[in-house]
N, C-alpha and C positions, 0 to 999 in steps of 0.2 A: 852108546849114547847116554850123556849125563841126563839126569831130567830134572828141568829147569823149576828151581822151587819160587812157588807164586807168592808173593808177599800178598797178604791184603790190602786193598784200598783202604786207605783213611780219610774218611771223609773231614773237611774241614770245613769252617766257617769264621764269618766276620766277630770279632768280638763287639758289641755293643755299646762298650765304653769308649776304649781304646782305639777300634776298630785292628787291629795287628789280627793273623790268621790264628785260629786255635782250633782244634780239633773238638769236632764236632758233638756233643754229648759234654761236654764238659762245665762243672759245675761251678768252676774258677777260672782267671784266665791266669795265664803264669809269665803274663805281662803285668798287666795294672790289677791283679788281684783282686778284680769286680767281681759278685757275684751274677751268678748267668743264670736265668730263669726260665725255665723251659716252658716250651709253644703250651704245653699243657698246662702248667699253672697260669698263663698267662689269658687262657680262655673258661678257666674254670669258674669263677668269682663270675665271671656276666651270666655264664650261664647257670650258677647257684641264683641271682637276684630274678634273671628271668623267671624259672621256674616257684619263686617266691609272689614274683607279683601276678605271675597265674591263678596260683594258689589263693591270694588276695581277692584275686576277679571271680575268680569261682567263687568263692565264699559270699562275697558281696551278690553276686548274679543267683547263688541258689536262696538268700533269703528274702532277695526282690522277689524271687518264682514263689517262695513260701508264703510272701506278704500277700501278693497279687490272688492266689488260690483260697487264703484265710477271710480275705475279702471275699470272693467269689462263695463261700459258706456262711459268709455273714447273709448277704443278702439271700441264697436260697433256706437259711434258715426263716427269717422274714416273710419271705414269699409264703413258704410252706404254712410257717405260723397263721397267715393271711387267709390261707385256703383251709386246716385243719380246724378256725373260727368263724367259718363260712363269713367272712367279710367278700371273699372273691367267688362268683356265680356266674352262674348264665354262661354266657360267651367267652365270658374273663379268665374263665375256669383252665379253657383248653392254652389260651396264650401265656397265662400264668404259666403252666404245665411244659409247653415248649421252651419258656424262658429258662425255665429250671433247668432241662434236657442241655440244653447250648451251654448254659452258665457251670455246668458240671461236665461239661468236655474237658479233658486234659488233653497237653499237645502232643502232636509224636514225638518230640524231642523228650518231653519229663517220660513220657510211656519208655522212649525205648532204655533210658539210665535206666529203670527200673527192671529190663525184660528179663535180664540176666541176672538169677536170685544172690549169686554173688555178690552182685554190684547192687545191688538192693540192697544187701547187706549192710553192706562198706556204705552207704549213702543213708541207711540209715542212722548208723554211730554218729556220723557228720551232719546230716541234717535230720535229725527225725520230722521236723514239723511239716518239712518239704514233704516225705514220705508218707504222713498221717494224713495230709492234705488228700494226696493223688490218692490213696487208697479210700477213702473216704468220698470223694468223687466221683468214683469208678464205681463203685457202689450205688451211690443215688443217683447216677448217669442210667444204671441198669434198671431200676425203680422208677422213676423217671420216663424213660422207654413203654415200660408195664403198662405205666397208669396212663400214658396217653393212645396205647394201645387198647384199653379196658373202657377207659372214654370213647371212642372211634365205636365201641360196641354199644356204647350206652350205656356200660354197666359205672355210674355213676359210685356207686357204693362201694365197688372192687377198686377204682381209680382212688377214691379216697382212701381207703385202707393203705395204698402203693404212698399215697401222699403224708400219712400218719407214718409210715415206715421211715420216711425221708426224715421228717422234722426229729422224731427223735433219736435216729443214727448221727445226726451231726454234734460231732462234738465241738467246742470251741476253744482255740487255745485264748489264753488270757494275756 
């Protein structure tokens, strides 16, 4: 018995110009001599721009998050200013104190970019202010905590101390 030799299949296809059959992979047609542009080139460019206007959004979205949290340090700088010049007493003292607490929470979302010191990293190159914010937050959120803790005991003087830590931790970008 002979054994029957298998030619390959060749796949073909429409030409896009022309339309006449040309085999498939082909970078010319050897009809109307159009160039043929393969499914890849042809999806590459959207998805170069998509990922550009990611990259845009992102950028634009971490300096809102940056603005938003420089804010949030402007005014606990304020506050604190407010209580370390005993203008805020009595009762004022402790809701001051709570405001501070809340206004120095970061989200889960900025927390968890950060959680992985890689990407803390990488996020710092790109955003530092973003980063100096939450860090700096995280900080007088912990202070914060203390002093309304240290009040709760009545130890007024130990709360203040926690309140003098805060004011002069905060840095401010310009």
């Amino acid at each position: 018995m002979e054994e029957e030799k298998k030619t390959p299949e060749v796949k073909m296809m429409l030409c896009p110009h022309c339309k006449e059959q040309i085999i498939k992979g082909a970078k010319k047609c050897p009809h109307c001599h159009g160039k043929i542009k393969s499914k890849f080139r042809k999806y590459v460019w959207p998805v170069i721009l998509i990922l550009i206007g990611f990259g845009i959004w992102h950028s634009c979205n971490s300096k809102a998050e940056a603005g938003k949290l420089q804010d949030n340090l402007k005014e606990i700088k304020m506050l604190s200013y407010s209580l370390c010049n005993g203008r805020i007493r009595g009762d004022e003292l402790m809701s001051t104190l709570v405001t501070i607490e809340k206004k120095s929470q970061v989200s889960k979302d900025l927390l968890e970019k950060i959680k992985n010191p890689a990407a803390k990293e990488g996020l710092r190159h790109s955003e530092p202010a973003l980063v100096d914010a939450i860090d700096q937050l995280q900080s007088i959120n912990a202070s914060a905590k203390r002093a309304i803790q240290r009040l709760e005991k009545n130890d007024i003087q130990g709360a203040m101390l926690e309140v003098n830590s805060i004011h002069s931790s905060i840095k401010l970008k310009k």
